[in-house]
PDB file of N, CA, C and O in Angstrom:
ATOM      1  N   UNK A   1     -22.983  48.152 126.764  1.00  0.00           N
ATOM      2  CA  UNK A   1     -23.450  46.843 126.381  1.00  0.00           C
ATOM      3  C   UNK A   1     -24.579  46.435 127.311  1.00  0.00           C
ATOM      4  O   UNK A   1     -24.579  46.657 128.522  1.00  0.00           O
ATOM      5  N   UNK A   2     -25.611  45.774 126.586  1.00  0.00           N
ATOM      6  CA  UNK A   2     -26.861  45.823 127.545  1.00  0.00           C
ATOM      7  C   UNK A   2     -26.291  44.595 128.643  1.00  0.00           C
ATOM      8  O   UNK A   2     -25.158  44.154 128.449  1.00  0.00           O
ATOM      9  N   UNK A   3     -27.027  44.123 129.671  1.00  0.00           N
ATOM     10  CA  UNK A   3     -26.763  43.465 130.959  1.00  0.00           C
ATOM     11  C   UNK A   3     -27.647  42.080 130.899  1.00  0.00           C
ATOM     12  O   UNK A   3     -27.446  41.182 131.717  1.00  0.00           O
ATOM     13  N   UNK A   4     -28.795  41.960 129.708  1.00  0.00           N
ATOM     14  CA  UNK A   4     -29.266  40.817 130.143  1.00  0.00           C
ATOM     15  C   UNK A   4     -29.177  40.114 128.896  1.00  0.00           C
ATOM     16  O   UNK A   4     -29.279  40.838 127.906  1.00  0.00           O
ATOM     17  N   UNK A   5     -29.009  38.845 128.684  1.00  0.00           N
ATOM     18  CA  UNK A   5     -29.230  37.941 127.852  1.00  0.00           C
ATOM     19  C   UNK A   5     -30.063  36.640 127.408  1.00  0.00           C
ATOM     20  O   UNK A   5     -29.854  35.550 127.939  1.00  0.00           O
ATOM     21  N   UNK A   6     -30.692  36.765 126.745  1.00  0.00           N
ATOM     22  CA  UNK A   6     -31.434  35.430 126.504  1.00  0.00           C
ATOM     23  C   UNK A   6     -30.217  34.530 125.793  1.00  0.00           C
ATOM     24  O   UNK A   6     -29.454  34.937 124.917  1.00  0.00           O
ATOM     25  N   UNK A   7     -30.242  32.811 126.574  1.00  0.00           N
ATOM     26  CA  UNK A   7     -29.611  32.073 125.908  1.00  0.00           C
ATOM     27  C   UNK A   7     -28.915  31.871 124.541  1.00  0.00           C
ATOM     28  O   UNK A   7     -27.768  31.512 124.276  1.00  0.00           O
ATOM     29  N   UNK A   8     -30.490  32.387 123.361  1.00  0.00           N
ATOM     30  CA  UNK A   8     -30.362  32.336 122.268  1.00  0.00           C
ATOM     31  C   UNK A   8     -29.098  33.807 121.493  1.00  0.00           C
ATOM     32  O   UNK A   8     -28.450  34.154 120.506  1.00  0.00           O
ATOM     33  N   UNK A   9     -29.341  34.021 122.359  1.00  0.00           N
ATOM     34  CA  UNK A   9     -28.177  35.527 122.203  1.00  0.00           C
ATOM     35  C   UNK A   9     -26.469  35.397 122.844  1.00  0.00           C
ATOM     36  O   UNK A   9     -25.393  35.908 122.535  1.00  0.00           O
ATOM     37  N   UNK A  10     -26.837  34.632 123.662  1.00  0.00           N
ATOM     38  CA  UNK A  10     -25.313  34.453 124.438  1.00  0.00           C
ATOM     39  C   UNK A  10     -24.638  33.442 123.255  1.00  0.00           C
ATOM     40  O   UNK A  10     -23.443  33.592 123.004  1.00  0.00           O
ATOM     41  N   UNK A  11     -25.343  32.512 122.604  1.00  0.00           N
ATOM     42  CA  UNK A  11     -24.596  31.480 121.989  1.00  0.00           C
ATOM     43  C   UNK A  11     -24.332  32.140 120.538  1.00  0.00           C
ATOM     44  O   UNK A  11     -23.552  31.503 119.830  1.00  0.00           O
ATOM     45  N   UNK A  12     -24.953  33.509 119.912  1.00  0.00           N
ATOM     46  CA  UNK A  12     -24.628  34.102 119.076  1.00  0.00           C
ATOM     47  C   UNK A  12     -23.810  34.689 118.965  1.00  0.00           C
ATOM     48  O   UNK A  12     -23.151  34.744 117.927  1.00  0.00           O
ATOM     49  N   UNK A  13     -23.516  35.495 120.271  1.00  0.00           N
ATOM     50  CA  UNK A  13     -22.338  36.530 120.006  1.00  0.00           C
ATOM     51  C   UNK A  13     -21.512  36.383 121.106  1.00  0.00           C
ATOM     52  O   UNK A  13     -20.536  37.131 121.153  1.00  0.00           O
ATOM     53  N   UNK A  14     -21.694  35.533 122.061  1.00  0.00           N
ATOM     54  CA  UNK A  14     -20.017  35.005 122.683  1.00  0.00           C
ATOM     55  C   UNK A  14     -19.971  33.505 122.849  1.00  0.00           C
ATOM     56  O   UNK A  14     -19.943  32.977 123.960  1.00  0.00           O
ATOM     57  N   UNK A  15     -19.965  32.807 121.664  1.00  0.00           N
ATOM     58  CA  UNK A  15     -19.670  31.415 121.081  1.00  0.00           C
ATOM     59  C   UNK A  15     -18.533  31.503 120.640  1.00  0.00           C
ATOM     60  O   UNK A  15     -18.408  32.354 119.758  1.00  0.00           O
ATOM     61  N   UNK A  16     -17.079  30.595 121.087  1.00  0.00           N
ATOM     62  CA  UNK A  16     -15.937  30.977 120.749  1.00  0.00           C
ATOM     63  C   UNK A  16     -16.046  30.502 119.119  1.00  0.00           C
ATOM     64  O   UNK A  16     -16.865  29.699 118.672  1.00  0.00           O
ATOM     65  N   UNK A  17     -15.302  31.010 118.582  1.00  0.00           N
ATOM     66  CA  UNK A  17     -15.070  30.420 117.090  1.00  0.00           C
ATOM     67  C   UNK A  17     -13.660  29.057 117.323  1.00  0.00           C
ATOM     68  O   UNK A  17     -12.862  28.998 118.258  1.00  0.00           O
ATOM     69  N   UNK A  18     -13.775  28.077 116.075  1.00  0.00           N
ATOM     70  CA  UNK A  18     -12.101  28.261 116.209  1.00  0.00           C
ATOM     71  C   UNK A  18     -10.995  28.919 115.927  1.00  0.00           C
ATOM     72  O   UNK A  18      -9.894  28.605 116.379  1.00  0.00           O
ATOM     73  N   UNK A  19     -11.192  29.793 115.229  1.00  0.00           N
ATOM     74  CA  UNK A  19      -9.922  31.102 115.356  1.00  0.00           C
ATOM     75  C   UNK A  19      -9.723  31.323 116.268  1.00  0.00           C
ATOM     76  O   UNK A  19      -8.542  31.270 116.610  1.00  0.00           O
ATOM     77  N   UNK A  20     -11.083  31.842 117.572  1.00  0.00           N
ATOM     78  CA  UNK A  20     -10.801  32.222 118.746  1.00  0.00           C
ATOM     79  C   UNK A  20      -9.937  30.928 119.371  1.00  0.00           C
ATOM     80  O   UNK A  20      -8.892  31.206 119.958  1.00  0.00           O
ATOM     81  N   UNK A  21     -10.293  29.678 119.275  1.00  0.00           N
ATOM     82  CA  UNK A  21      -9.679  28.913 120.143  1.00  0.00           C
ATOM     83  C   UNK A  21      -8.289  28.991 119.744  1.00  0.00           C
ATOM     84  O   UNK A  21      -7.510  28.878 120.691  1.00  0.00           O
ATOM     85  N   UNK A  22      -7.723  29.165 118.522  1.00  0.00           N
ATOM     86  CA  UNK A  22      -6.781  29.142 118.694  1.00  0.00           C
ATOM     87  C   UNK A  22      -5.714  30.260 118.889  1.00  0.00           C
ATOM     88  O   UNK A  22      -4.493  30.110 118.842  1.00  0.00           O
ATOM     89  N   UNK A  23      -6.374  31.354 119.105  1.00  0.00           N
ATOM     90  CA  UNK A  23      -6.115  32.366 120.086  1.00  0.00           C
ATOM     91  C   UNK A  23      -5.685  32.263 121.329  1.00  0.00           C
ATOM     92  O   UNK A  23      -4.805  33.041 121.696  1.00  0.00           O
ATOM     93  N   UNK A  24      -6.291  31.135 122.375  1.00  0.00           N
ATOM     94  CA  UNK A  24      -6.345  30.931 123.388  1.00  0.00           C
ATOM     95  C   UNK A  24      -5.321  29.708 123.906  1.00  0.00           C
ATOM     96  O   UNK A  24      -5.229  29.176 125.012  1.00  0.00           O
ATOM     97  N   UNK A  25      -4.735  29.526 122.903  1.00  0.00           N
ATOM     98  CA  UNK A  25      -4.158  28.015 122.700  1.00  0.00           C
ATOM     99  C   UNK A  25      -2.914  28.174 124.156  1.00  0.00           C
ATOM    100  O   UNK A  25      -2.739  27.256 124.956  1.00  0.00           O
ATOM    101  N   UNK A  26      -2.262  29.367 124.216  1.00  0.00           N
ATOM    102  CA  UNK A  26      -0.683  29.775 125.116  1.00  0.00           C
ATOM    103  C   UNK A  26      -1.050  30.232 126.288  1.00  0.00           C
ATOM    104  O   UNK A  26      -0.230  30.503 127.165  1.00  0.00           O
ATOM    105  N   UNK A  27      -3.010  30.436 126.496  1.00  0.00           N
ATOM    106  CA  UNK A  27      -3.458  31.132 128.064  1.00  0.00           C
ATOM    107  C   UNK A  27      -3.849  30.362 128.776  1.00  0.00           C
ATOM    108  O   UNK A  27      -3.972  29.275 128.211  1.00  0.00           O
ATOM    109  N   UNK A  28      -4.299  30.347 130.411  1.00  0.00           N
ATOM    110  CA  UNK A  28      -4.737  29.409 130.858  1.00  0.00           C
ATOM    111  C   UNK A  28      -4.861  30.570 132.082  1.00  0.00           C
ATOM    112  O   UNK A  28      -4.133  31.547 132.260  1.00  0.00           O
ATOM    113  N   UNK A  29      -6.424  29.980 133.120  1.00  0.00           N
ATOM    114  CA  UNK A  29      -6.551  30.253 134.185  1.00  0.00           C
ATOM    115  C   UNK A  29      -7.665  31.956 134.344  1.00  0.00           C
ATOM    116  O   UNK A  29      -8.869  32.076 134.115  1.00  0.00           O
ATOM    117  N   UNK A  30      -7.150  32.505 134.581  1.00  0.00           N
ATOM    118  CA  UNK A  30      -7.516  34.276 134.288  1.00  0.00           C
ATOM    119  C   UNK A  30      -7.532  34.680 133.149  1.00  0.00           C
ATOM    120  O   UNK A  30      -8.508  35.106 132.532  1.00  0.00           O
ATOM    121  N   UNK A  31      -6.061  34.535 132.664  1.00  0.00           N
ATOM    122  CA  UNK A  31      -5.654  35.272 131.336  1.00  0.00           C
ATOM    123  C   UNK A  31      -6.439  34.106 130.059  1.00  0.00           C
ATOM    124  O   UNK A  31      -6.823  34.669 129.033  1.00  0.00           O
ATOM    125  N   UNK A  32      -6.581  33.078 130.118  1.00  0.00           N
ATOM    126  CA  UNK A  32      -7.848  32.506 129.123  1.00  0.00           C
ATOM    127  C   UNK A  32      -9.124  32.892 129.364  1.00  0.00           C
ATOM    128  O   UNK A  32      -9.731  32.457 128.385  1.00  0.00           O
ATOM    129  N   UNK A  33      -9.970  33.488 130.124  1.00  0.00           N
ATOM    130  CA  UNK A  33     -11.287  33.518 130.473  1.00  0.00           C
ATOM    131  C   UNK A  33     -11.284  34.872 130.298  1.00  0.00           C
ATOM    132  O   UNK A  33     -12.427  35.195 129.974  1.00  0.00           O
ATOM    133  N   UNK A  34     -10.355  36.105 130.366  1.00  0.00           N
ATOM    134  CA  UNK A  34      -9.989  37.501 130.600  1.00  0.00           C
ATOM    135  C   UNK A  34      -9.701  37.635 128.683  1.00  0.00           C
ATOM    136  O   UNK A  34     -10.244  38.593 128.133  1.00  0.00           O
ATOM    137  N   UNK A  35      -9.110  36.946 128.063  1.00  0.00           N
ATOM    138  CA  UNK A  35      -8.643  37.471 127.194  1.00  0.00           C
ATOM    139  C   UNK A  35      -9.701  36.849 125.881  1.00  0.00           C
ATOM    140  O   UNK A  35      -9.888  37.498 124.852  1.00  0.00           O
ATOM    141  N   UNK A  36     -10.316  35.522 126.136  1.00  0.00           N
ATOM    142  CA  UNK A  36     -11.570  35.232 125.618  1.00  0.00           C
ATOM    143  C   UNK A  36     -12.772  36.534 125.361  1.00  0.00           C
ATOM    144  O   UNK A  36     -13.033  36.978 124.243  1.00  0.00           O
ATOM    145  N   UNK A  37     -13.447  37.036 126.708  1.00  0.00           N
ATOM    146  CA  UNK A  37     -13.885  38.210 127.270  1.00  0.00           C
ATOM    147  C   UNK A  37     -13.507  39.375 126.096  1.00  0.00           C
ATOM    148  O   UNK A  37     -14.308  39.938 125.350  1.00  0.00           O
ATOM    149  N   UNK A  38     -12.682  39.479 126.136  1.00  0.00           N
ATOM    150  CA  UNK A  38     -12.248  40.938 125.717  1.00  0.00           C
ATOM    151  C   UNK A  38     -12.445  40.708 124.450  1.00  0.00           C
ATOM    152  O   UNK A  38     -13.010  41.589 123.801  1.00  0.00           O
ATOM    153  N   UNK A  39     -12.102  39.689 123.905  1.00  0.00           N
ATOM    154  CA  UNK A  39     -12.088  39.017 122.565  1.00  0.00           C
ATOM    155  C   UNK A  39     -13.664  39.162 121.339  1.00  0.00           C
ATOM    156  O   UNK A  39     -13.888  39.429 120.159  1.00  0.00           O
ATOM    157  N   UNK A  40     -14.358  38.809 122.503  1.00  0.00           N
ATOM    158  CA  UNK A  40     -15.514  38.409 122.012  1.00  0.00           C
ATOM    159  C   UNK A  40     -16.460  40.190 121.893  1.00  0.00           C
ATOM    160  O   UNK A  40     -16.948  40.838 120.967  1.00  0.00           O
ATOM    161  N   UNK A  41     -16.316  40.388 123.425  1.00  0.00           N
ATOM    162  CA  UNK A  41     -16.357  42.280 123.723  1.00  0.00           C
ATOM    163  C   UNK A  41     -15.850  42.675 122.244  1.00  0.00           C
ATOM    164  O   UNK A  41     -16.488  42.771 121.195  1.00  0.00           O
ATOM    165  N   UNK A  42     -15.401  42.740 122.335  1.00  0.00           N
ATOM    166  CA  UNK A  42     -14.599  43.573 121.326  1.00  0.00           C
ATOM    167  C   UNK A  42     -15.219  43.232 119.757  1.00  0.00           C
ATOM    168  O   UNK A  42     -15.336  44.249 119.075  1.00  0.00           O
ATOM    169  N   UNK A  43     -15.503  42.358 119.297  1.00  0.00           N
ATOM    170  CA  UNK A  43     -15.883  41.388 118.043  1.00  0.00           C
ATOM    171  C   UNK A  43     -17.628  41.941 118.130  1.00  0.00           C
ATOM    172  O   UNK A  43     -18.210  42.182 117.073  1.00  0.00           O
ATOM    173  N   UNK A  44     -18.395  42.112 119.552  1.00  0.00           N
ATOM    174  CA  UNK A  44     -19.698  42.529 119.431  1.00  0.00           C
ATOM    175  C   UNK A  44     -19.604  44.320 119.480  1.00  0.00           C
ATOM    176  O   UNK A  44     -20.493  45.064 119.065  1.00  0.00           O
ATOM    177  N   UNK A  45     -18.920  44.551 119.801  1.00  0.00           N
ATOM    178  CA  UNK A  45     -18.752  46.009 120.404  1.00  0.00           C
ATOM    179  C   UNK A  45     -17.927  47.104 119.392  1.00  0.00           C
ATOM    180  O   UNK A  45     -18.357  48.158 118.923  1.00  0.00           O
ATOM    181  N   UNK A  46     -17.098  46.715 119.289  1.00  0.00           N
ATOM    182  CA  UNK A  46     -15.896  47.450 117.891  1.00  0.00           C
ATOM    183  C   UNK A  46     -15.223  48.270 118.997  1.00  0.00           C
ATOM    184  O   UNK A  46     -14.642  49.296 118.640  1.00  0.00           O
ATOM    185  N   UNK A  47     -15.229  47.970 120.194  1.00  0.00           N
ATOM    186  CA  UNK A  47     -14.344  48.765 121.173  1.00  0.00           C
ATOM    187  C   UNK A  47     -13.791  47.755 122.951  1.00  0.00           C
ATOM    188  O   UNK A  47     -14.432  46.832 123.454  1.00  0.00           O
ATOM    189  N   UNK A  48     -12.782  48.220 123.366  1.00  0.00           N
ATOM    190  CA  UNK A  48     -13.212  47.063 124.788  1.00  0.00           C
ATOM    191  C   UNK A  48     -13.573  47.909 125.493  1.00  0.00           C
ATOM    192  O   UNK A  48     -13.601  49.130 125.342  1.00  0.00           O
ATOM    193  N   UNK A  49     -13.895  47.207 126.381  1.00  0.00           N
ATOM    194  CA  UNK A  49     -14.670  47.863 128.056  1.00  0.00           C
ATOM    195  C   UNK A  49     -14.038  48.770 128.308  1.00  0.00           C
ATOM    196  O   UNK A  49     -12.916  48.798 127.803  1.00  0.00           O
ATOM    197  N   UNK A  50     -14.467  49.933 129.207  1.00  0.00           N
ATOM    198  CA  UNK A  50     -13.928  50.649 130.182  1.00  0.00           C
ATOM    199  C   UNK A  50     -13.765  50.124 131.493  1.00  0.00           C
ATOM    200  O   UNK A  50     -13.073  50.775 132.275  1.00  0.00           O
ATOM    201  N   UNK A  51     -14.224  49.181 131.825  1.00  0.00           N
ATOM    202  CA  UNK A  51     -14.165  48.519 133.282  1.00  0.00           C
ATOM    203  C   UNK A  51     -15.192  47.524 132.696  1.00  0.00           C
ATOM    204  O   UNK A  51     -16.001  47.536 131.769  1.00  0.00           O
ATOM    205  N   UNK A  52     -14.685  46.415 133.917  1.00  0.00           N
ATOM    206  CA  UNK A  52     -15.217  44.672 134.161  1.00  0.00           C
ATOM    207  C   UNK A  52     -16.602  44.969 133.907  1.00  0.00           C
ATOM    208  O   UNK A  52     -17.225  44.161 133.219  1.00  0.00           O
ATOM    209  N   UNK A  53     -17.209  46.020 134.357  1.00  0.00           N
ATOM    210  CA  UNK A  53     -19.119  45.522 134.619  1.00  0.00           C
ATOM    211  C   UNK A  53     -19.769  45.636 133.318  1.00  0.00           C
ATOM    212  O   UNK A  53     -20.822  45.091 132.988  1.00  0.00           O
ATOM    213  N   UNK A  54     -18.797  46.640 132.396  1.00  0.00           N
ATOM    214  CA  UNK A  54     -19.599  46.625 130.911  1.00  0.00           C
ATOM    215  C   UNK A  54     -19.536  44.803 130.599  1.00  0.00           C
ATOM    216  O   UNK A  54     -20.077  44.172 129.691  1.00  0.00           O
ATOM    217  N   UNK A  55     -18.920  44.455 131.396  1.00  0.00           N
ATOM    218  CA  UNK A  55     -19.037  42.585 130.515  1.00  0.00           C
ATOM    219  C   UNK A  55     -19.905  41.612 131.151  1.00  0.00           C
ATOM    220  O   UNK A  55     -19.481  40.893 132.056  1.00  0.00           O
ATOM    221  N   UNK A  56     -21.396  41.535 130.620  1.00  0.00           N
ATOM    222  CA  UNK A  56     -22.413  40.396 131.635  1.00  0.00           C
ATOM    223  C   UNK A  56     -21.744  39.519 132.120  1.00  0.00           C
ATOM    224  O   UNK A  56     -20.753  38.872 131.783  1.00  0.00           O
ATOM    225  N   UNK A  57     -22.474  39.575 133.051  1.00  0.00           N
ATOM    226  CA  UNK A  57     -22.065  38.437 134.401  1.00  0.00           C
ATOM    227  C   UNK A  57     -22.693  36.665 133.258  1.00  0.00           C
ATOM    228  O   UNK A  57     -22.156  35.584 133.016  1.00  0.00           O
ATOM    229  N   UNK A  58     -23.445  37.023 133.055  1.00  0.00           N
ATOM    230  CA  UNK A  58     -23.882  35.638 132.111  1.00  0.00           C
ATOM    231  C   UNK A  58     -22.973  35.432 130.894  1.00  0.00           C
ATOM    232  O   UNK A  58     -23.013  34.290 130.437  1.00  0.00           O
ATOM    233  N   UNK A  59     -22.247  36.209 130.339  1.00  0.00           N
ATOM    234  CA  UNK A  59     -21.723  36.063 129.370  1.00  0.00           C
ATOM    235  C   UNK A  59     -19.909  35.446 129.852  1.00  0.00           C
ATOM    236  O   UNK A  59     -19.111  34.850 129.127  1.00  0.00           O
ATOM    237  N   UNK A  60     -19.785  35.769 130.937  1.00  0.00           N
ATOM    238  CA  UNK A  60     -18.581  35.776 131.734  1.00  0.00           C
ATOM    239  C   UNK A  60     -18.983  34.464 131.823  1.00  0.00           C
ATOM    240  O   UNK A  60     -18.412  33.670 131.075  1.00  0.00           O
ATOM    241  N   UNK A  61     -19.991  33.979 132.699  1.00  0.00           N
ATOM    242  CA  UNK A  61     -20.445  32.059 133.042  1.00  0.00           C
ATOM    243  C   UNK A  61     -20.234  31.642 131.642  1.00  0.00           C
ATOM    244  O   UNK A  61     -19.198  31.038 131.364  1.00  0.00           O
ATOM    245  N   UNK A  62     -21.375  31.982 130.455  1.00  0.00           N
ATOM    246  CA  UNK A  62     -21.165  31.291 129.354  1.00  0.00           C
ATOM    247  C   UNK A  62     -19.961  30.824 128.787  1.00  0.00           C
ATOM    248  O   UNK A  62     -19.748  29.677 128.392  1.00  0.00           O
ATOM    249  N   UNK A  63     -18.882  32.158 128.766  1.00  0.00           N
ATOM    250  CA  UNK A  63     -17.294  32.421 127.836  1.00  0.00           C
ATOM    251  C   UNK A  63     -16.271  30.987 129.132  1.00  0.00           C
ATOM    252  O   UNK A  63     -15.460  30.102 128.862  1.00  0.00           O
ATOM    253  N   UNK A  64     -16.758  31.349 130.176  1.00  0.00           N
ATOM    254  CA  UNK A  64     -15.749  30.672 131.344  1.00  0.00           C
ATOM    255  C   UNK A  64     -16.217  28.947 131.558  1.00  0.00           C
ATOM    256  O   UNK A  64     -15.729  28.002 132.177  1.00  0.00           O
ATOM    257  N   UNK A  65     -17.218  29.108 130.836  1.00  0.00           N
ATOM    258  CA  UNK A  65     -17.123  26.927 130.497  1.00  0.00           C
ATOM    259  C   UNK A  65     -17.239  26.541 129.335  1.00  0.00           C
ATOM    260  O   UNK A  65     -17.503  25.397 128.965  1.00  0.00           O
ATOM    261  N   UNK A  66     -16.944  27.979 128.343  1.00  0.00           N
ATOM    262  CA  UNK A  66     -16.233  27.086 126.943  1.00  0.00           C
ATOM    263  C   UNK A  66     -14.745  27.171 126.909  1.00  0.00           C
ATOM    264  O   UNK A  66     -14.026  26.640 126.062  1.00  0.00           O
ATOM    265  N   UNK A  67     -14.229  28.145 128.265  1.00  0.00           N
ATOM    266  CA  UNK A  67     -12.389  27.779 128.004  1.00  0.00           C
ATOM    267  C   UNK A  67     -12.690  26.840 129.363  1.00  0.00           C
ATOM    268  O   UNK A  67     -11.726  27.265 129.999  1.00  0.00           O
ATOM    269  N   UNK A  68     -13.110  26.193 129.979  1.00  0.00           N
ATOM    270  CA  UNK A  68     -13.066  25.538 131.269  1.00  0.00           C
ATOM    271  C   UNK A  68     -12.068  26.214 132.160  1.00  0.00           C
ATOM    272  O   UNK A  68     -10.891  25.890 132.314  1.00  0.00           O
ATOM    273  N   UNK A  69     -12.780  27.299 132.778  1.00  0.00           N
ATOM    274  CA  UNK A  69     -11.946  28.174 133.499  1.00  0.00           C
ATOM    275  C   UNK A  69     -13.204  28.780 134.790  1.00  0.00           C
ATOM    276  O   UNK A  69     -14.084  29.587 134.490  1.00  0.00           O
ATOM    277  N   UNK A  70     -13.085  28.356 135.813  1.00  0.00           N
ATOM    278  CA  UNK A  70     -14.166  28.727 136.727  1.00  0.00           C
ATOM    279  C   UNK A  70     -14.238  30.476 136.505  1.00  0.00           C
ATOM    280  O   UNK A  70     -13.189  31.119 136.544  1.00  0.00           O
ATOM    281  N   UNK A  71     -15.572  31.164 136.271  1.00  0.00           N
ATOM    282  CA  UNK A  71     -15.839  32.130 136.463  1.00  0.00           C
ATOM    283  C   UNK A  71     -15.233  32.983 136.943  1.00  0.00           C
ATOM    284  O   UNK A  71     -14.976  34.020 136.331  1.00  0.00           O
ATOM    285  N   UNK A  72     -14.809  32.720 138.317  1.00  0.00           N
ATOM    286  CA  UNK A  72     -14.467  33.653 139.461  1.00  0.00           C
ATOM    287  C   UNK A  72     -13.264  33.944 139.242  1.00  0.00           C
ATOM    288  O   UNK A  72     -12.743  34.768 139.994  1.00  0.00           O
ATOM    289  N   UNK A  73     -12.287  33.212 137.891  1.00  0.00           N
ATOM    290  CA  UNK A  73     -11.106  33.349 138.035  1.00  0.00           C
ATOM    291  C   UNK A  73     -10.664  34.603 137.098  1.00  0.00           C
ATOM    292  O   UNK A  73      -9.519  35.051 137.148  1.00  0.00           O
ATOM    293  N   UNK A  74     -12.126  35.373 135.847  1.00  0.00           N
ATOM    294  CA  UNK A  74     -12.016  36.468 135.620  1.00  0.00           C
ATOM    295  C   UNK A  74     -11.608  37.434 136.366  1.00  0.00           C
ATOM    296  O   UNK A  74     -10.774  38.252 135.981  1.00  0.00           O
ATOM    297  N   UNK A  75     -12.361  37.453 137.964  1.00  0.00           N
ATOM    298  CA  UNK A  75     -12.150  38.422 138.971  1.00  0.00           C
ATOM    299  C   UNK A  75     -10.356  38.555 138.956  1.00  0.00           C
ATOM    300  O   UNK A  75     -10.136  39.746 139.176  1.00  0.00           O
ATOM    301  N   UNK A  76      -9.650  38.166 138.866  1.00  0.00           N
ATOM    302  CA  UNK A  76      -8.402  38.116 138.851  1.00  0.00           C
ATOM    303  C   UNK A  76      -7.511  38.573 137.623  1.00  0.00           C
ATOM    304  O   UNK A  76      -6.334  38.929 137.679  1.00  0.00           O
ATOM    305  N   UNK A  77      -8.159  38.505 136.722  1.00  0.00           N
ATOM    306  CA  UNK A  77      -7.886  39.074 135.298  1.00  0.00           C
ATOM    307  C   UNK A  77      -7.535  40.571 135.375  1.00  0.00           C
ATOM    308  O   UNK A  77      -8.370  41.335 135.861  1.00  0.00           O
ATOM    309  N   UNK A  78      -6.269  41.077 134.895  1.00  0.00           N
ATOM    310  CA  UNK A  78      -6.107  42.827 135.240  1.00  0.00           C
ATOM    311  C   UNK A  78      -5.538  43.215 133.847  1.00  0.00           C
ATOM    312  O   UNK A  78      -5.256  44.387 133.599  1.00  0.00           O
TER     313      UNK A  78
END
């Protein structure tokens, strides 16, 4: 998955839906911002990551203040 994003691209393809939100409805903390992530990965990709770095660091900021979940709390996501 490429590494950089223009705005107009982040809000295309990791904009939660509400399906997604209500996906997210029982997570909170890591596992909402981690499972958002994978969610969306997966929906652009047709596969998930092999490891954290296939997932932009901008797309991680973007996905982590539409569940209001500080960024850093992906790092914790396993």
């Amino acid at each position: 998955m490429r590494q950089d994003w223009e705005p107009e691209d982040l809000i295309e393809v990791w904009t939660l839906l509400d399906d997604d939100e209500k996906r997210l409805r029982n997570k909170s903390g890591a596992n909402r911002v981690g499972f958002a992530l994978l969610l969306k990965f997966f929906e652009a990709e047709a596969r998930f990551p092999e490891n954290v770095s296939e997932i932009p660091a901008s797309a991680v900021a973007y996905v982590a203040q539409q569940v209001k979940v500080a960024p850093e709390e992906f790092a914790a996501y396993d």
